[in-house]
MARVEXKE-32284 format. One record per residue: x, z, y of N, C-alpha, C in turn. Coordinates in Angstrom, 2 decimals. Example, Ala and Ser with C-alpha at 12.3 -4.5 7.8 and 13.67 -1.06 7.14 Angstrom:
<rs>
     n_u     n_w     n_v    ca_u    ca_w    ca_v     c_u     c_w     c_v
   13.19    7.80   -5.69   12.30    7.80   -4.50   13.20    7.80   -3.30
   12.85    7.08   -2.25   13.67    7.14   -1.06   12.90    7.87    0.03
</rs>
This chain:
<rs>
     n_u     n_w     n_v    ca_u    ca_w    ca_v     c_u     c_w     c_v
  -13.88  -36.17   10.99  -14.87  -35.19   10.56  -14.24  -34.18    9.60
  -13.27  -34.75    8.91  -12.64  -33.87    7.70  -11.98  -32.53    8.57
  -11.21  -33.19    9.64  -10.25  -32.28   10.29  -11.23  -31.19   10.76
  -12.19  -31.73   11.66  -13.35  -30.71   12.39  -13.74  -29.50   11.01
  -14.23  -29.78    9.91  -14.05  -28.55    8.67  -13.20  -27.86    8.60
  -11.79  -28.63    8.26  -10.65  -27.97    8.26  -10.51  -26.95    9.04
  -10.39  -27.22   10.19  -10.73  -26.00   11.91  -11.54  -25.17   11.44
  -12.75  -25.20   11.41  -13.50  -24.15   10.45  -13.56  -23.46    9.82
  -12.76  -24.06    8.89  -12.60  -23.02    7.87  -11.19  -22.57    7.91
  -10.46  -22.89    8.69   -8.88  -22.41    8.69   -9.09  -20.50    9.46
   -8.12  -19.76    8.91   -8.43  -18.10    9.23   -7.93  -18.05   10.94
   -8.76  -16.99   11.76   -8.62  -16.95   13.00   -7.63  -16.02   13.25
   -6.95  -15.55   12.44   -5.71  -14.22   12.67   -5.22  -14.85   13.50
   -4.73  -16.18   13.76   -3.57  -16.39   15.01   -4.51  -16.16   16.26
   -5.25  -16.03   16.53   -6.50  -15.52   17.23   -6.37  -13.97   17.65
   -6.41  -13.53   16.50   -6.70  -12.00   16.89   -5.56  -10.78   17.47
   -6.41  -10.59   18.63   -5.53   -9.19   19.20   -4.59   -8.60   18.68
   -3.12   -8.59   19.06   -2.61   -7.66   18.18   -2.87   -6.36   18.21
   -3.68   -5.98   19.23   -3.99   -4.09   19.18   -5.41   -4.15   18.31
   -5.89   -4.77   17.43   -6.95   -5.24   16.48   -6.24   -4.93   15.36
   -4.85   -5.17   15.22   -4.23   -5.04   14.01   -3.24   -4.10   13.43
   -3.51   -3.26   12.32   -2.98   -2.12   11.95   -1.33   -2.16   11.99
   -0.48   -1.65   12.70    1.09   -1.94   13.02    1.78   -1.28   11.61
    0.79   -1.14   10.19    1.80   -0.93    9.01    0.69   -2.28    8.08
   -0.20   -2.37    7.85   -0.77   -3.33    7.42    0.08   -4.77    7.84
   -0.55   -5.08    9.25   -1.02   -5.93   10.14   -2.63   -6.96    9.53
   -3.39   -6.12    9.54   -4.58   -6.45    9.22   -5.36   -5.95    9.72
   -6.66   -6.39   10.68   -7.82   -6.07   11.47   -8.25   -4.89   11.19
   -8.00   -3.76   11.75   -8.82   -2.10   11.33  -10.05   -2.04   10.44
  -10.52   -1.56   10.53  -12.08   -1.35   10.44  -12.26    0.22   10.44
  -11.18    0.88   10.12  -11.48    2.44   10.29  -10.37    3.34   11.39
  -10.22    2.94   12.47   -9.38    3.21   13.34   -9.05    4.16   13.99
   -8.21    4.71   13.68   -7.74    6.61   14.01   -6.35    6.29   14.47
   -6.33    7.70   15.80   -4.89    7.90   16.62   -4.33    8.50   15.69
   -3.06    8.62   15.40   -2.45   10.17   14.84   -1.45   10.31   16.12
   -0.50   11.71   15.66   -0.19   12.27   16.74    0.85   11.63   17.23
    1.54   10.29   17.21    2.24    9.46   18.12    1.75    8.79   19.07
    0.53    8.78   18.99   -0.73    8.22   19.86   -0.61    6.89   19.93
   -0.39    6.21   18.32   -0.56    4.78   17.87   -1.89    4.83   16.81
   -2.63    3.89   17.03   -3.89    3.64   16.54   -3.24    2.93   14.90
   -3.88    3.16   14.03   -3.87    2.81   12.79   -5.21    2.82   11.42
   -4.61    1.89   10.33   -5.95    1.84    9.80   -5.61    3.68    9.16
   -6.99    4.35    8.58   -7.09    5.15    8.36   -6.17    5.16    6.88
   -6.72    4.34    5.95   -6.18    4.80    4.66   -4.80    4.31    4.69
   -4.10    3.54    5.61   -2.69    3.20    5.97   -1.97    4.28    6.17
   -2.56    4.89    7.24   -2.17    5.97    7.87   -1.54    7.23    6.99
   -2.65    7.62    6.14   -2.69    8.87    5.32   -1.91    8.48    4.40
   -2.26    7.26    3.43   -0.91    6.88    2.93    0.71    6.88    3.09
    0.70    6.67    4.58    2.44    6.53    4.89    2.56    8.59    4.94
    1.76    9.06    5.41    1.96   10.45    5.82    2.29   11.17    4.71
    1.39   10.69    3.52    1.83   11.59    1.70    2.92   11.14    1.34
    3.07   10.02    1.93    4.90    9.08    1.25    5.85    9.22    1.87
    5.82    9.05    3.70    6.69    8.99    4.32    7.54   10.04    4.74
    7.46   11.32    4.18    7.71   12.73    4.74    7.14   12.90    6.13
    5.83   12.55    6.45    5.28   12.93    7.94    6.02   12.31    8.74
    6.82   11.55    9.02    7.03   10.28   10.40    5.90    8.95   11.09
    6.50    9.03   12.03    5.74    7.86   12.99    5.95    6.76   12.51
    5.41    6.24   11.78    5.81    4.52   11.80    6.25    3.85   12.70
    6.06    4.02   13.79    6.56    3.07   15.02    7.35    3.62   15.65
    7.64    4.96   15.28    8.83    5.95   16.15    9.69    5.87   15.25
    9.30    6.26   14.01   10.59    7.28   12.58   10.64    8.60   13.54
    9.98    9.07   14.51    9.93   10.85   14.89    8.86   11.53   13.52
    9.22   12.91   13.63    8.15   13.59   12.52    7.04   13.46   13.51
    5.70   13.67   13.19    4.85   13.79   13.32    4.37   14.92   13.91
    3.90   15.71   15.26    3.74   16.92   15.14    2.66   17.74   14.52
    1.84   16.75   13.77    0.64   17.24   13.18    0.23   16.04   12.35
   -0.27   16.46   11.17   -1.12   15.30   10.39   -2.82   14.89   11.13
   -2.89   15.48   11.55   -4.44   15.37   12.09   -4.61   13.99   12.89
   -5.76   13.12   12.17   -5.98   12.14   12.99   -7.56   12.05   13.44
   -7.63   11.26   14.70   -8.90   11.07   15.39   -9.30   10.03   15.56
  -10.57    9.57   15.27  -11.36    8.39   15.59  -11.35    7.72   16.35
  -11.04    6.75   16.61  -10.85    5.80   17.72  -11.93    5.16   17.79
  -13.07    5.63   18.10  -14.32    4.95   18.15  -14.73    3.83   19.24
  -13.94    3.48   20.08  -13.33    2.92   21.43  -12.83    1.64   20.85
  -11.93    1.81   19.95  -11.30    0.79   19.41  -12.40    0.40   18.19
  -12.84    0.92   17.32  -13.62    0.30   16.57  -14.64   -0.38   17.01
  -15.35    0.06   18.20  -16.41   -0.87   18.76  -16.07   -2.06   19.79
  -14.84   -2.07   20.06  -14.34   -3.14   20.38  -14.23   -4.20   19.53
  -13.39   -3.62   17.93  -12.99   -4.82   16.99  -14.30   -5.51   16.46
  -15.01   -4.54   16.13  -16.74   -4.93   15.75  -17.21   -5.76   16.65
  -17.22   -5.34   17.86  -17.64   -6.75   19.25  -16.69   -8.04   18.88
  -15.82   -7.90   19.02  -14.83   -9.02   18.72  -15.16  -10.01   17.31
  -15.15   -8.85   16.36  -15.60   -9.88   15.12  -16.69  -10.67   14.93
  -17.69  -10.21   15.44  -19.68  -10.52   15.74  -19.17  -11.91   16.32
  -18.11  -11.88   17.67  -18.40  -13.41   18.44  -16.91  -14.06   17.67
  -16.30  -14.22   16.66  -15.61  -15.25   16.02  -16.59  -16.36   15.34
</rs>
C-alpha cells in the first residue's frame, strides 16, 4: 500500500512529451511561442535568451532573423489537454 502512494505522488516528467517541454528550460510550457527558427519555446525563456544571447537560435547558434515571436496556440491546447488527463 505504501508503494501504491509512493507512485502517486512520485512527478510524471518521465511521462511527459518532450515537445511539451521548453528545449532551454526543459520544463512543461505554459506560454508557448515559435520564434523565427521555428522551435517552440517557453515565452519568458525565449525573450530572455534573445536580450542575453546576442539574438541566436538556441537549438541552431544561427542569428535569428527576427525577434518576433508567435503563439503557439496549437501547442498550448494540447499541453493543457495533456495536463487535465495526468
Amino acid at each position: 500500500m505504501k508503494k501504491i502512494e509512493e507512485l502517486k505522488m512520485a512527478p510524471v516528467s518521465n511521462c511527459t512529451p518532450d515537445e511539451y517541454l521548453c528545449p532551454i528550460t526543459r520544463e512543461i510550457m505554459k506560454d508557448p511561442v515559435i520564434a523565427a527558427d521555428g522551435y517552440s519555446y517557453e515565452r519568458e525563456a525565449i525573450e530572455s535568451w534573445i536580450n542575453t544571447k546576442s539574438r541566436t537560435s538556441p537549438m541552431t547558434n544561427l542569428p535569428l532573423q527576427t525577434t518576433l515571436l508567435t503563439p503557439n496556440r496549437t501547442l498550448k491546447m494540447a499541453i493543457l489537454r495533456w495536463t487535465t488527463c495526468q
